[in-house]
N, CA, C and O atoms as CSV, one atom per row, in Angstrom:
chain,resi,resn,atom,element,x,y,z
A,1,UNK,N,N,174.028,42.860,63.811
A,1,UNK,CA,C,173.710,44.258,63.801
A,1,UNK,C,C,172.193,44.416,63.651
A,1,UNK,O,O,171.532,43.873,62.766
A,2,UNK,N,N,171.696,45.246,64.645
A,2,UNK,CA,C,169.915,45.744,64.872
A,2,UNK,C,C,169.946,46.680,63.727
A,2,UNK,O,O,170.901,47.456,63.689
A,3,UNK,N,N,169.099,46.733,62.831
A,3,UNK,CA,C,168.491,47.728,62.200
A,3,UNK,C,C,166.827,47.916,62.548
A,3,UNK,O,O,166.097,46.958,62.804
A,4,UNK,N,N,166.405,49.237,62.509
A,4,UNK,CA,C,165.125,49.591,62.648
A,4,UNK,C,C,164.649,49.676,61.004
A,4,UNK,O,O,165.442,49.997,60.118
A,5,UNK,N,N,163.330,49.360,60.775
A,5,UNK,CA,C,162.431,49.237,59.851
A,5,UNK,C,C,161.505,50.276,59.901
A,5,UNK,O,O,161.014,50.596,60.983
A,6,UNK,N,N,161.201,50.849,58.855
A,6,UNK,CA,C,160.157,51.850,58.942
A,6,UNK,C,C,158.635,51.581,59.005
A,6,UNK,O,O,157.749,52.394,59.271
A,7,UNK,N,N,158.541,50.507,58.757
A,7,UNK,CA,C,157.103,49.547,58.933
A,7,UNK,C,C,157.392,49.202,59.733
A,7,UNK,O,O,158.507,48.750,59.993
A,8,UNK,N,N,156.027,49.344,60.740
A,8,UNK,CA,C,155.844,48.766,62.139
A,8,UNK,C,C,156.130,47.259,61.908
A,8,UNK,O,O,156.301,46.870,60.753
A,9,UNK,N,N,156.193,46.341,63.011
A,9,UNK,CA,C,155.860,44.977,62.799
A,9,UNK,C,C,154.799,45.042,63.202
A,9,UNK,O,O,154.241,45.960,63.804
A,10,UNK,N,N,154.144,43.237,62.636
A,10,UNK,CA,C,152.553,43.040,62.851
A,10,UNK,C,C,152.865,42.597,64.545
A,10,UNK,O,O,151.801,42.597,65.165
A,11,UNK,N,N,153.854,42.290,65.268
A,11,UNK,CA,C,153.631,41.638,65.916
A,11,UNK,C,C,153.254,42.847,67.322
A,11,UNK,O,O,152.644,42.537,68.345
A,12,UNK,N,N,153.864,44.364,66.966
A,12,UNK,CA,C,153.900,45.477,67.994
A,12,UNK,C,C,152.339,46.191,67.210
A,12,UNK,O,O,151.597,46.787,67.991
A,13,UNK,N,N,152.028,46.132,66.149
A,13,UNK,CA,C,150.600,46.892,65.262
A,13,UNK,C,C,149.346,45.843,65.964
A,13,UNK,O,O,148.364,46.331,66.525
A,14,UNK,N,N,149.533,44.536,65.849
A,14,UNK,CA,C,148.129,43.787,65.959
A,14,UNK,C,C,147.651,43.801,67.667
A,14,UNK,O,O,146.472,43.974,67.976
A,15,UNK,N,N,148.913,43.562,68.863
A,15,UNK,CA,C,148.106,43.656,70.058
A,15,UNK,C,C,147.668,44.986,70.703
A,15,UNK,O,O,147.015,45.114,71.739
A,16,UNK,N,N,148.317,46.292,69.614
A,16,UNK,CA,C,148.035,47.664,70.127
A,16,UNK,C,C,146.627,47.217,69.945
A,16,UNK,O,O,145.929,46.952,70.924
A,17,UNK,N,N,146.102,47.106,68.493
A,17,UNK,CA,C,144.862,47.228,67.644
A,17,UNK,C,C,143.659,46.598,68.386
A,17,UNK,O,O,142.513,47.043,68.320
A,18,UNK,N,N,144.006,45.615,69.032
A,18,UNK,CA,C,143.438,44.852,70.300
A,18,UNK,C,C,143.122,45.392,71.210
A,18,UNK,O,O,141.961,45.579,71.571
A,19,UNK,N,N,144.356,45.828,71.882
A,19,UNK,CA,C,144.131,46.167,73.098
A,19,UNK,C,C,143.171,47.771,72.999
A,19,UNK,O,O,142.293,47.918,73.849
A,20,UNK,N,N,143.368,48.801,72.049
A,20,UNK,CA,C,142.543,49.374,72.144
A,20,UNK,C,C,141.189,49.429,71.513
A,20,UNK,O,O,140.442,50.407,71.501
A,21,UNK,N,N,141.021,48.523,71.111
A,21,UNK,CA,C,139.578,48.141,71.120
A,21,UNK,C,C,138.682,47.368,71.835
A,21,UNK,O,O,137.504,47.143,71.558
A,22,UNK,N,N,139.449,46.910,72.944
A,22,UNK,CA,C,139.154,46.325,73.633
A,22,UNK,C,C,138.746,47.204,74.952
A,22,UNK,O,O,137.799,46.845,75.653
A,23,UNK,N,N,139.429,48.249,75.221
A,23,UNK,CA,C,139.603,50.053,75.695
A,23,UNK,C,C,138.007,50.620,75.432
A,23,UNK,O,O,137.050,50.980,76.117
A,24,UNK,N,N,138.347,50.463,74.023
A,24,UNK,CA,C,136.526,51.240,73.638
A,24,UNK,C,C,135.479,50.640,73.631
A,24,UNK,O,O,134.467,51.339,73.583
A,25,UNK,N,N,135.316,49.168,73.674
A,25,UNK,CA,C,134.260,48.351,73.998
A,25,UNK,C,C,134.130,48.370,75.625
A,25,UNK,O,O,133.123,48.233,76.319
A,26,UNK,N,N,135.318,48.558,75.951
A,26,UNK,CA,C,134.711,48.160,77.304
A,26,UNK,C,C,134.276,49.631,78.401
A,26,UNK,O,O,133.472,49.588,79.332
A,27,UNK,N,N,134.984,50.718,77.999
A,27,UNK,CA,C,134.372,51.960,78.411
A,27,UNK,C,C,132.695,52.598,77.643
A,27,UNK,O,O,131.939,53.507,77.985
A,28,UNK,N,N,132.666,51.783,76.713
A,28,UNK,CA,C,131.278,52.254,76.540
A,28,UNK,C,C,130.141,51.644,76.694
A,28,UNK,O,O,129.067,52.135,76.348
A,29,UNK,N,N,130.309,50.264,77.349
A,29,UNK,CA,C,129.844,48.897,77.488
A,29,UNK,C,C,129.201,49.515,79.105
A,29,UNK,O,O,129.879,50.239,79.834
A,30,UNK,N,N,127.728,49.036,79.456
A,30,UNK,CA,C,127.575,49.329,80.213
A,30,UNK,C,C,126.586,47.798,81.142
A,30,UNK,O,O,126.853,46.643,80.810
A,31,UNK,N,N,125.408,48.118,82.359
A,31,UNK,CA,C,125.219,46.791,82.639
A,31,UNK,C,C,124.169,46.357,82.130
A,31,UNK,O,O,123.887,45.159,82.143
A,32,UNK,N,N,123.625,47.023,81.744
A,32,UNK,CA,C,122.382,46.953,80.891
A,32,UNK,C,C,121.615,47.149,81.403
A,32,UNK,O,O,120.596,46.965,80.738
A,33,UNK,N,N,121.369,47.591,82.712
A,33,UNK,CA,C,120.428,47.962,83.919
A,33,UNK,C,C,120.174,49.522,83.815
A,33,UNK,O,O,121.169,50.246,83.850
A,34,UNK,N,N,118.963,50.080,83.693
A,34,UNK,CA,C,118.742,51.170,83.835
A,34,UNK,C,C,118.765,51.697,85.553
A,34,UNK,O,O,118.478,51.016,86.538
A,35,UNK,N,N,119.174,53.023,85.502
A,35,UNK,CA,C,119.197,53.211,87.239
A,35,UNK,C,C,117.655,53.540,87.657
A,35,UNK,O,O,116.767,54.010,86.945
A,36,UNK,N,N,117.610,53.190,88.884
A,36,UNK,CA,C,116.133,52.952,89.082
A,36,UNK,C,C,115.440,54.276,89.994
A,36,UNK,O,O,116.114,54.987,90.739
A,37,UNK,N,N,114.015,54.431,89.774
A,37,UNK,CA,C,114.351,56.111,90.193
A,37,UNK,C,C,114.526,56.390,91.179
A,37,UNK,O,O,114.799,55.508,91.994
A,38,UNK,N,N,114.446,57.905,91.622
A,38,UNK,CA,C,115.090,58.165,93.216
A,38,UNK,C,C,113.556,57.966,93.947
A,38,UNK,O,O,112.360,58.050,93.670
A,39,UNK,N,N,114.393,57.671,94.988
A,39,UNK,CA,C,112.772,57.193,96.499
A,39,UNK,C,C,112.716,58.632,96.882
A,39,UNK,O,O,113.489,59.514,96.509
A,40,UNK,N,N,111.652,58.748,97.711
A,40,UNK,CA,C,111.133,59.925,98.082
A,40,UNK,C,C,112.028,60.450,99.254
A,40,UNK,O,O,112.323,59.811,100.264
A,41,UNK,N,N,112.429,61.797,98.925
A,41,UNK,CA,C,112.974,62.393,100.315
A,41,UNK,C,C,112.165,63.487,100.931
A,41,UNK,O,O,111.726,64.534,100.456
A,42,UNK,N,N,112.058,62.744,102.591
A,42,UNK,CA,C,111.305,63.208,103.532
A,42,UNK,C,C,112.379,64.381,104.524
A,42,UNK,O,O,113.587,64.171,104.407
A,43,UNK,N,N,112.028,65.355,105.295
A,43,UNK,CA,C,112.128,66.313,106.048
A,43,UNK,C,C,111.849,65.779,107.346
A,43,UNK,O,O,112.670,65.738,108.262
A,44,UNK,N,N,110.948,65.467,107.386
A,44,UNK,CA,C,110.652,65.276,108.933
A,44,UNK,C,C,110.191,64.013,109.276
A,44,UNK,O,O,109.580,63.618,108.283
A,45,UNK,N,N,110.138,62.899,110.413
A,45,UNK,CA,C,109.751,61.921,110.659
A,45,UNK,C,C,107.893,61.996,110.400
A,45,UNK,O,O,107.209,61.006,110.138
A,46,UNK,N,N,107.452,63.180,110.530
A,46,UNK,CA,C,105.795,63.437,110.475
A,46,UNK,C,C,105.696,62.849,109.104
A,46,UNK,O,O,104.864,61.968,108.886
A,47,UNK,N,N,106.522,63.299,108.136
A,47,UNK,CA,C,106.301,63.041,106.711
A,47,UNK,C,C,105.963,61.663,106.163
A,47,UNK,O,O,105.022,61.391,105.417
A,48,UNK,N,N,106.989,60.741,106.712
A,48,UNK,CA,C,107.239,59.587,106.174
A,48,UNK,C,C,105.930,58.845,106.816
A,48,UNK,O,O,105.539,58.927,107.981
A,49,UNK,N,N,105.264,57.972,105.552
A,49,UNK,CA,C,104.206,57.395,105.413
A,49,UNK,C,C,103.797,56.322,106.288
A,49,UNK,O,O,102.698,56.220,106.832
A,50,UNK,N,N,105.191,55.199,106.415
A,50,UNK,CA,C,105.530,53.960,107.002
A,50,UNK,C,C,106.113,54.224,108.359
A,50,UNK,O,O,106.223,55.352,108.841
A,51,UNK,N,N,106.486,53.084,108.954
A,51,UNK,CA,C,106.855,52.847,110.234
A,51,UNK,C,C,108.240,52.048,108.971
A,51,UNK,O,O,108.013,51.293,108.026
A,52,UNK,N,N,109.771,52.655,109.514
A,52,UNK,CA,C,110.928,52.246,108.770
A,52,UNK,C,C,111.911,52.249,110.093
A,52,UNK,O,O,111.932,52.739,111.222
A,53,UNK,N,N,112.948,51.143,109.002
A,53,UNK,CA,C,114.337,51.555,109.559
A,53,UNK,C,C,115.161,51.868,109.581
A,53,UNK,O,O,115.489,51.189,108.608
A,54,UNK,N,N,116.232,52.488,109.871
A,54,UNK,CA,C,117.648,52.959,109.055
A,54,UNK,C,C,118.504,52.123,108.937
A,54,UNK,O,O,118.965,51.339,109.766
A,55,UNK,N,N,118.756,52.298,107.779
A,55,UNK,CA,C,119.894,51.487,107.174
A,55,UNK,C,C,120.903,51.821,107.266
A,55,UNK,O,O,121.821,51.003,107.320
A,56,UNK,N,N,121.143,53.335,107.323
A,56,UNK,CA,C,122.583,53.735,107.142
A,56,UNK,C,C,122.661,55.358,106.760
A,56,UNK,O,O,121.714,56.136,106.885
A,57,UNK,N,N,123.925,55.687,106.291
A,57,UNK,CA,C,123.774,57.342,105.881
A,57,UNK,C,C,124.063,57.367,104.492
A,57,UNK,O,O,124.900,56.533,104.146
A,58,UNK,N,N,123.697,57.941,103.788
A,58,UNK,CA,C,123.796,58.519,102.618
A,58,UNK,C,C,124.234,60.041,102.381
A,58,UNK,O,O,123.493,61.013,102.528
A,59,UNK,N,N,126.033,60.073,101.853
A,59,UNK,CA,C,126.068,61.637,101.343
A,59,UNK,C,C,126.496,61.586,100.457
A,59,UNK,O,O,127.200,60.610,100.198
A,60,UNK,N,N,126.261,62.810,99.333
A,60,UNK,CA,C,126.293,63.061,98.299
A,60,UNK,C,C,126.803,64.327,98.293
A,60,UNK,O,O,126.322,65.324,98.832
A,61,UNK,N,N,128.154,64.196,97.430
A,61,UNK,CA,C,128.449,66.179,96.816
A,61,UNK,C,C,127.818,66.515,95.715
A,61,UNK,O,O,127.606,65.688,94.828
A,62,UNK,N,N,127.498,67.576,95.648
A,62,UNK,CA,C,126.834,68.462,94.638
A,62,UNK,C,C,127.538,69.747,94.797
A,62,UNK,O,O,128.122,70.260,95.751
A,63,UNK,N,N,127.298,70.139,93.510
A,63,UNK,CA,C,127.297,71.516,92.832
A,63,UNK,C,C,126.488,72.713,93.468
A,63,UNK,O,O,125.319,72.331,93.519
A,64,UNK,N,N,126.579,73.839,93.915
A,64,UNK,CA,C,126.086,74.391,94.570
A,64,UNK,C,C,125.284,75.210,93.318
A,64,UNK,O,O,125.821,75.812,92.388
A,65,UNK,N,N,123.669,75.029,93.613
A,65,UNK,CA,C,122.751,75.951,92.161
A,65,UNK,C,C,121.627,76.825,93.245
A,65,UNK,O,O,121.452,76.739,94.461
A,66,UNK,N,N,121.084,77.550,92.348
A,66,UNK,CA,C,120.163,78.541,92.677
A,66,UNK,C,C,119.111,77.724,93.239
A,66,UNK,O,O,118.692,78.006,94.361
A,67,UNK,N,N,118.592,76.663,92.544
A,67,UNK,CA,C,117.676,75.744,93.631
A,67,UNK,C,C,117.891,74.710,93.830
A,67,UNK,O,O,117.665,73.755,93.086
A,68,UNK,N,N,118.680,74.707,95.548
A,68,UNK,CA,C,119.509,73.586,95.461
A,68,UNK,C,C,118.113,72.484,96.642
A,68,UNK,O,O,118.345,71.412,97.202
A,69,UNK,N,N,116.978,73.165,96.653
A,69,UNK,CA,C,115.943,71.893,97.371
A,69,UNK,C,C,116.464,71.556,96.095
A,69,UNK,O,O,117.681,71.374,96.109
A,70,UNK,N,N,116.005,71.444,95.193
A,70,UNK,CA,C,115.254,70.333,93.705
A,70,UNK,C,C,116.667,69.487,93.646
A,70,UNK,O,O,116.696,68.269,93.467
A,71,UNK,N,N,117.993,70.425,93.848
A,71,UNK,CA,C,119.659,69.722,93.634
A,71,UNK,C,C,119.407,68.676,94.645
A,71,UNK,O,O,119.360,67.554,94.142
A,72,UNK,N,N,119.206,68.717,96.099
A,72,UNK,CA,C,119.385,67.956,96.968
A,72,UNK,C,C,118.361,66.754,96.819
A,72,UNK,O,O,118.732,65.589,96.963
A,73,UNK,N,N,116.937,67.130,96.494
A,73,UNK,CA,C,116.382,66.052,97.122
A,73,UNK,C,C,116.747,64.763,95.512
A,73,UNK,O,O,116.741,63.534,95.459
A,74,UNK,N,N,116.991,65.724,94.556
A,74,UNK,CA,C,117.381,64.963,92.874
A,74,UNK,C,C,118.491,63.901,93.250
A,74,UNK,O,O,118.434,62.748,92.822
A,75,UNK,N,N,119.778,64.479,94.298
A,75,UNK,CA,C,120.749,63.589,94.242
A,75,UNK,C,C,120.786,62.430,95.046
A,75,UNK,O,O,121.197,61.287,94.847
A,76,UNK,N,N,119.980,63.306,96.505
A,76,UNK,CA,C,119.462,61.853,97.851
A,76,UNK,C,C,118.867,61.032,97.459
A,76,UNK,O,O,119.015,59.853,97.780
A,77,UNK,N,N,117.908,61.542,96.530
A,77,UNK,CA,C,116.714,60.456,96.201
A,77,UNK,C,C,117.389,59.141,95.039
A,77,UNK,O,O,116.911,58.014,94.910
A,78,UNK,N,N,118.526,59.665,94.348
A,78,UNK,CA,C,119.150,58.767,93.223
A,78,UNK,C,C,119.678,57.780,94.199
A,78,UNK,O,O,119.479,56.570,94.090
A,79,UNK,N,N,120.506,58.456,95.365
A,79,UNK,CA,C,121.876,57.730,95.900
A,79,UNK,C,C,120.936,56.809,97.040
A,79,UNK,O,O,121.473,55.805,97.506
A,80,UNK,N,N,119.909,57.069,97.361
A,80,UNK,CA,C,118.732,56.314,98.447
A,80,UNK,C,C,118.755,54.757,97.450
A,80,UNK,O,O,119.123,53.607,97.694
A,81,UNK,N,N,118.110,55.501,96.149
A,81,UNK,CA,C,118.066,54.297,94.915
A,81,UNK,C,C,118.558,53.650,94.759
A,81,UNK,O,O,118.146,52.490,94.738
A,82,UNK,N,N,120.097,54.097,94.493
A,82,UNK,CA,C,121.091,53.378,94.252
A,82,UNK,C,C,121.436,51.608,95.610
A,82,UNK,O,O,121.668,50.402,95.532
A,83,UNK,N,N,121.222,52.730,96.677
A,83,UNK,CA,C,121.324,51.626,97.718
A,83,UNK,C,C,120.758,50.544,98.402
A,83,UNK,O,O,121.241,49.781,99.238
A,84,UNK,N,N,119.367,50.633,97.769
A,84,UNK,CA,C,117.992,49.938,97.549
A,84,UNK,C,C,117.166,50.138,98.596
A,84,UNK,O,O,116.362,49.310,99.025
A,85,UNK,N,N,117.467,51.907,99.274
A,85,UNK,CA,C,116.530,52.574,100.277
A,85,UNK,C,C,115.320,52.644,99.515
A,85,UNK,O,O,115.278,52.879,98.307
A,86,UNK,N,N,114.143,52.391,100.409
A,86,UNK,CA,C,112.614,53.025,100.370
A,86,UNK,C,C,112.430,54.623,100.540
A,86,UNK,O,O,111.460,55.326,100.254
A,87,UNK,N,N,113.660,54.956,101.090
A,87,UNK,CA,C,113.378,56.821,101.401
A,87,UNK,C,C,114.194,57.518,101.751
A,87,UNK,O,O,115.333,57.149,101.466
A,88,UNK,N,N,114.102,58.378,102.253
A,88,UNK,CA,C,115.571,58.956,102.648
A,88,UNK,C,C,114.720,60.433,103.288
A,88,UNK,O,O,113.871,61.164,102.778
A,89,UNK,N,N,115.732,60.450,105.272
A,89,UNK,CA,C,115.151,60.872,105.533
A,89,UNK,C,C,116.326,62.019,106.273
A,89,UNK,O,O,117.262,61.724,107.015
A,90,UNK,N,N,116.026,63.015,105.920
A,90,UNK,CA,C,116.687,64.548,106.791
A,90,UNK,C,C,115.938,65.211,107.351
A,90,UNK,O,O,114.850,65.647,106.974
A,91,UNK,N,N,116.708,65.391,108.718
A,91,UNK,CA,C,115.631,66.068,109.538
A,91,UNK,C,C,116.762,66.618,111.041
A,91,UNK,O,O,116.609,66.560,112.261
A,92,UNK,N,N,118.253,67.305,109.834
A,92,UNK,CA,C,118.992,68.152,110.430
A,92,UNK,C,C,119.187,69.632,110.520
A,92,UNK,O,O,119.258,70.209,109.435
A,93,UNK,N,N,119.262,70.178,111.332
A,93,UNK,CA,C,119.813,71.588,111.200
A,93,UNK,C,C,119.052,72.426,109.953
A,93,UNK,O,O,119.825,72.986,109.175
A,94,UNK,N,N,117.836,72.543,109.730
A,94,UNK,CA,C,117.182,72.831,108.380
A,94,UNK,C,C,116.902,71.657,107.668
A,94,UNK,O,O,117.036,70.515,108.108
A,95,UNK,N,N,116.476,72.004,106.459
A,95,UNK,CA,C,116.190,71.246,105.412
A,95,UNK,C,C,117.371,69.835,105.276
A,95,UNK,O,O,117.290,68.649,105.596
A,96,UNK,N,N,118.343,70.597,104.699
A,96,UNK,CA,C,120.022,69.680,104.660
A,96,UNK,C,C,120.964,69.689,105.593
A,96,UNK,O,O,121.270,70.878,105.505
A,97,UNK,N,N,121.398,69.422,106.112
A,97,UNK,CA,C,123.232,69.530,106.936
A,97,UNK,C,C,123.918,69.225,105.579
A,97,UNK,O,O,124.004,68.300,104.771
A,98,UNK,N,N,124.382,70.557,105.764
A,98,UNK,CA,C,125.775,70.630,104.508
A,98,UNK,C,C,126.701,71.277,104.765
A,98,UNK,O,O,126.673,72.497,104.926
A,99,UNK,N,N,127.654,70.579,104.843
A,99,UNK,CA,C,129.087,70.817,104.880
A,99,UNK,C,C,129.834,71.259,103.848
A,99,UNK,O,O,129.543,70.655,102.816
A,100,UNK,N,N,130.808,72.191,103.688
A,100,UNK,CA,C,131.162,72.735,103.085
A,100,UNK,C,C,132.528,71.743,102.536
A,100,UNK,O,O,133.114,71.195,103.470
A,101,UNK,N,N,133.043,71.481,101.264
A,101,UNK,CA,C,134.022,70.866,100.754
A,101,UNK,C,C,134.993,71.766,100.672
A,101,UNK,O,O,136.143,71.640,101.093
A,102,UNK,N,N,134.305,73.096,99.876
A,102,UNK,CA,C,135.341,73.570,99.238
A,102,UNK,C,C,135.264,75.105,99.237
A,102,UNK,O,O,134.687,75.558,98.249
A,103,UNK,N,N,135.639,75.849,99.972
A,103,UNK,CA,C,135.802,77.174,100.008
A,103,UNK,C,C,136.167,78.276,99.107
A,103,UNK,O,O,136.707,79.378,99.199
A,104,UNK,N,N,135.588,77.433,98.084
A,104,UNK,CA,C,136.749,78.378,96.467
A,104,UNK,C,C,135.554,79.450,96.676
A,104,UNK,O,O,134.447,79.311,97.197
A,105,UNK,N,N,136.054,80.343,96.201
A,105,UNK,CA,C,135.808,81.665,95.825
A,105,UNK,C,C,135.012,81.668,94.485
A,105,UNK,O,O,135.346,80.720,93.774
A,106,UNK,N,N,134.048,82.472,93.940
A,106,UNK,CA,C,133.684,82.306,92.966
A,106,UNK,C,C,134.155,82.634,91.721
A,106,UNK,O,O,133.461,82.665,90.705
A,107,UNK,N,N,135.703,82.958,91.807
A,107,UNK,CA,C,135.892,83.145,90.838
A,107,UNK,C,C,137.159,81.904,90.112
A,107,UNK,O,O,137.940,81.837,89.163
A,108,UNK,N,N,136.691,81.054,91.319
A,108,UNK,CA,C,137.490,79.738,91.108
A,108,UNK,C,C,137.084,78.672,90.812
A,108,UNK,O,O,137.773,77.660,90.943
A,109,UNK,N,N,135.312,78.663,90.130
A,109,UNK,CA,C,134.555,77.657,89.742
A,109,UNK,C,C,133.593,77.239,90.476
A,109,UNK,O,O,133.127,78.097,91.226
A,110,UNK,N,N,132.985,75.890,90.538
A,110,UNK,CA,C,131.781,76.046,91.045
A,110,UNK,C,C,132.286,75.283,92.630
A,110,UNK,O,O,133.170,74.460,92.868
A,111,UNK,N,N,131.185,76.049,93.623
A,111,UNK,CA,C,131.415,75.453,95.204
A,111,UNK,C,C,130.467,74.148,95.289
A,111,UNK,O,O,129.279,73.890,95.091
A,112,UNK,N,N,131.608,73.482,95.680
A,112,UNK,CA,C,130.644,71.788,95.943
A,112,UNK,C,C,130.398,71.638,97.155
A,112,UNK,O,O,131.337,71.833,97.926
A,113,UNK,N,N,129.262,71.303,97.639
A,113,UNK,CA,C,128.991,71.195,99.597
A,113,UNK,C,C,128.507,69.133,99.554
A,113,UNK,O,O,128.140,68.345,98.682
A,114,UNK,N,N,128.724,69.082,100.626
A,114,UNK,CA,C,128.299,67.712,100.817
A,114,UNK,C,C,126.954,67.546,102.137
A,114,UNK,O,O,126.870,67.947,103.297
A,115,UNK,N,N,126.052,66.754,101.237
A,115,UNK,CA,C,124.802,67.107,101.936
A,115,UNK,C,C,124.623,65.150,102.169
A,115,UNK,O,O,125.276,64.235,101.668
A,116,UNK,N,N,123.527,65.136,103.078
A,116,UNK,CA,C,123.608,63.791,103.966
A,116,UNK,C,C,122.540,63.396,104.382
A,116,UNK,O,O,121.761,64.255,104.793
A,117,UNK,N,N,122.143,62.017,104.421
A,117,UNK,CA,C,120.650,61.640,105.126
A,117,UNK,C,C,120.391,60.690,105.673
A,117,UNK,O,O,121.550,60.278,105.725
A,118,UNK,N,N,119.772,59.851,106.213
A,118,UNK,CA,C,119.274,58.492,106.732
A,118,UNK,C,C,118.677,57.634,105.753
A,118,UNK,O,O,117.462,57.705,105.567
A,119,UNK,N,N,119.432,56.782,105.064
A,119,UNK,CA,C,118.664,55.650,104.377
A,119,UNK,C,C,117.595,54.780,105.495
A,119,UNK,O,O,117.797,54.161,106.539
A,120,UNK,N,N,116.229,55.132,104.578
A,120,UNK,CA,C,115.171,54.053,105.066
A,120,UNK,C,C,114.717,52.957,104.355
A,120,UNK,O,O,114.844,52.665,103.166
A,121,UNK,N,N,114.181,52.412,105.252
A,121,UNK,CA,C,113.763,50.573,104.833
A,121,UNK,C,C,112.289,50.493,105.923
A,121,UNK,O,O,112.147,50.224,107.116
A,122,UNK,N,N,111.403,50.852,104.882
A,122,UNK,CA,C,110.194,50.754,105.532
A,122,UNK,C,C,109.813,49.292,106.219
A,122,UNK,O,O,109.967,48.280,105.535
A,123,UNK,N,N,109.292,49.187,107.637
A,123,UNK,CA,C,109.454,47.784,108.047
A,123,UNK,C,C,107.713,46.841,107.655
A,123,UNK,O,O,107.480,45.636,107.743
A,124,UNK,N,N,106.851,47.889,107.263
A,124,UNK,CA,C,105.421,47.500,106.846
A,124,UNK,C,C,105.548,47.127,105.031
A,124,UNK,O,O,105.678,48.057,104.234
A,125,UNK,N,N,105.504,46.029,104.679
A,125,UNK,CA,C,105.977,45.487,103.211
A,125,UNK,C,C,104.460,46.043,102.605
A,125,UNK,O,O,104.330,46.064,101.381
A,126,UNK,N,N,103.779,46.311,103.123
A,126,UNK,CA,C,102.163,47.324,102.130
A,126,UNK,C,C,103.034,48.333,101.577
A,126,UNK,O,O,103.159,48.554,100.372
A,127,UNK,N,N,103.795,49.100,102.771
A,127,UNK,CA,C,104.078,50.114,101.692
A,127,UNK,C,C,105.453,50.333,100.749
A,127,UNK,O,O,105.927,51.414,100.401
A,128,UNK,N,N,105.955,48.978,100.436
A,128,UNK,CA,C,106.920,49.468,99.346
A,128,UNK,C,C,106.425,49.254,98.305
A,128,UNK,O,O,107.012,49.561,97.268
């Protein structure tokens, strides 16, 4: 005959105790690498300093704010970083090509658009 005990056992108490501490070390544990800052985002091919190449595209959603230059070029320039672009270059339809994610209404929170660019890789090594 099974009877239940009102004291846990050590054997169901000690690998919880583990395992979630093992939970909180490792979600707050990071790489020890600081992120490195954002590269410059250019508008127009006139702008850019170097003779580069593209690497690829870069988009990023954001939050739609009152000044969304400073939003856009803040997030291209991180996600350029992130990818180990020299720059990042838009030179669509205006300032950004942004696409719309999300059509909420404003009284349904904030509208996120997805904005996009040309990762560069300057091919003259003077100027990185």
């Amino acid at each position: 005959m099974y009877t239940l005990s009102r004291a846990p056992s050590r054997r169901i108490v000690v690998p919880i105790a583990w395992f979630t501490l093992a939970l909180a070390v490792g979600g707050c544990a990071s790489s020890g690498e600081p992120e490195p800052p954002p590269v410059p985002v250019f508008f127009s091919t006139d702008e850019v300093p170097c003779a580069y190449e593209v690497m690829g595209l870069v988009r990023e959603e954001v939050i739609v704010e009152r000044d969304m230059d400073r939003v856009r070029r803040s997030a291209l320039g991180r996600a350029g970083a992130r990818r180990g672009a020299d720059a990042v270059l838009v030179e669509r339809s205006g300032p950004f090509r942004v696409e719309r994610m999300d059509m909420a209404r404003r009284d349904e929170g904030p509208q996120r658009i997805s904005i996009e660019g040309d990762l560069l890789r300057y091919t003259d090594a003077t100027c990185r």
